[in-house]
VMD Tcl script that draws the C-alpha trace (Angstrom):
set ca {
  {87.27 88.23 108.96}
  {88.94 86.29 106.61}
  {90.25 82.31 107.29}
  {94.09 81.66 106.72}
  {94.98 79.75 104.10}
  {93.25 81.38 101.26}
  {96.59 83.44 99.11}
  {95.85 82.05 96.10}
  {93.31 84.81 95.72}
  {90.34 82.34 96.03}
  {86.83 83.44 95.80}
  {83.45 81.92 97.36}
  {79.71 82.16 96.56}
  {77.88 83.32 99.80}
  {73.86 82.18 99.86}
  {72.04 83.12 103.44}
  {69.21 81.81 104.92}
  {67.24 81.92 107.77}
  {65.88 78.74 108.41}
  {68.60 76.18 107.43}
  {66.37 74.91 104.75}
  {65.53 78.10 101.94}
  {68.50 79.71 100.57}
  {68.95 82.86 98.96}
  {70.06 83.26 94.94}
  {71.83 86.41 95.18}
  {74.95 84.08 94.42}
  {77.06 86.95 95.92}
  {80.76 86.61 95.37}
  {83.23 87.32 98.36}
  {87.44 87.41 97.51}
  {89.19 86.95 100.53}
  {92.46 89.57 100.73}
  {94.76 90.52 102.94}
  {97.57 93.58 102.80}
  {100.40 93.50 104.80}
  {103.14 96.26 103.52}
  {103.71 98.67 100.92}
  {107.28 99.34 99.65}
  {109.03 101.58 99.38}
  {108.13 103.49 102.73}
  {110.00 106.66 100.47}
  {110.98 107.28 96.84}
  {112.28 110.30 94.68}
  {109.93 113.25 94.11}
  {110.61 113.17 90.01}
  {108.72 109.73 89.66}
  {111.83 107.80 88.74}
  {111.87 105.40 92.14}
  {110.71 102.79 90.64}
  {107.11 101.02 91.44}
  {105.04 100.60 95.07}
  {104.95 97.44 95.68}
  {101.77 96.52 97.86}
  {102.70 92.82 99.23}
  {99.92 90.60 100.80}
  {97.56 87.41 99.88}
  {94.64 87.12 98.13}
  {94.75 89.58 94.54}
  {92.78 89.44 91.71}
  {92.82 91.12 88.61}
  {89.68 90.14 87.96}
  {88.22 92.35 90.64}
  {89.61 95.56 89.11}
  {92.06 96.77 92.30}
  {93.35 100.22 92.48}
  {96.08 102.54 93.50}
  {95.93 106.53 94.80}
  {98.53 108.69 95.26}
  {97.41 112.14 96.82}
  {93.76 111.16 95.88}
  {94.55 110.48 92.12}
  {93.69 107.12 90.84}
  {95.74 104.92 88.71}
  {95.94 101.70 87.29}
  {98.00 99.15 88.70}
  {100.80 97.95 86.70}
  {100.78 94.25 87.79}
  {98.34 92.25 89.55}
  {99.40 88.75 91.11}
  {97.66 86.43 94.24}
  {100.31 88.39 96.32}
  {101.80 91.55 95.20}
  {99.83 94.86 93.47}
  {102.72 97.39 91.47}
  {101.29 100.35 92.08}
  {103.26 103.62 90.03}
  {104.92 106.03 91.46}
  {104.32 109.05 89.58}
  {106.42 112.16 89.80}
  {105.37 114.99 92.78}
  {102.26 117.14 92.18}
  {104.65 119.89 93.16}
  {107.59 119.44 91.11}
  {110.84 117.62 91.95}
  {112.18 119.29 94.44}
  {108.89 118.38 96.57}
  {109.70 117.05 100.07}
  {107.08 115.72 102.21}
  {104.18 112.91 102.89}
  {102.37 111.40 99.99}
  {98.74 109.68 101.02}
  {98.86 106.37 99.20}
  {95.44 104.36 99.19}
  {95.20 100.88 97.51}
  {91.31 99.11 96.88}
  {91.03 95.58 96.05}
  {87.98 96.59 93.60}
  {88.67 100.12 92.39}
  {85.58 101.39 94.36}
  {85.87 100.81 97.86}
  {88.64 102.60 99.54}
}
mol new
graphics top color blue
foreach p $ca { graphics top sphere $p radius 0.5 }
foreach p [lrange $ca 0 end-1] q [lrange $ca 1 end] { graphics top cylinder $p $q radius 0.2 }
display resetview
């Protein structure tokens, strides 16, 4: 769960312990992020709609974020604190394809 008030895409170092006293040195690095809509909902099967917009708080290009459409990857085409441009390529099937699209976005390019 991730606190409110953190869309400037901040980032924290995480140390654990177990007895309040010895901490860990993993210096593990957690972004907070948060999506809350993609659009446009629908676009043009020939690729020419324009870009997926993927609104929310937290970004960072620095973490490497990703886009899928139909289980291809591709690069983002801007990354800010609140908005990832995701392409939208042209139909698998040619442009006179009419149907769903399975979009997937990860905020590292590994975890989906």
């Amino acid at each position: 769960m991730s606190p409110g008030g953190w869309s400037e895409a901040d980032k924290v170092i995480l140390s654990v312990t177990w007895n309040d006293v010895d901490y860990d040195e993993n210096n593990f690095v957690y972004s907070f992020y948060s999506i809350n809509r993609a659009f446009p909902r629908s676009g043009p099967s020939n690729g020419l709609g324009g870009d997926i917009i993927i609104s929310g708080q937290g970004f960072r290009a620095d973490t490497n974020p990703g886009c899928k459409l139909n289980n291809t990857q591709y690069d983002p085409i801007l990354v800010s604190a609140t908005e990832i441009r995701c392409p939208m390529p042209a139909a698998e099937a040619g442009d006179s394809y009419f149907g769903n699209v399975d979009l997937a976005v990860s905020a590292n390019g590994i975890t989906w």
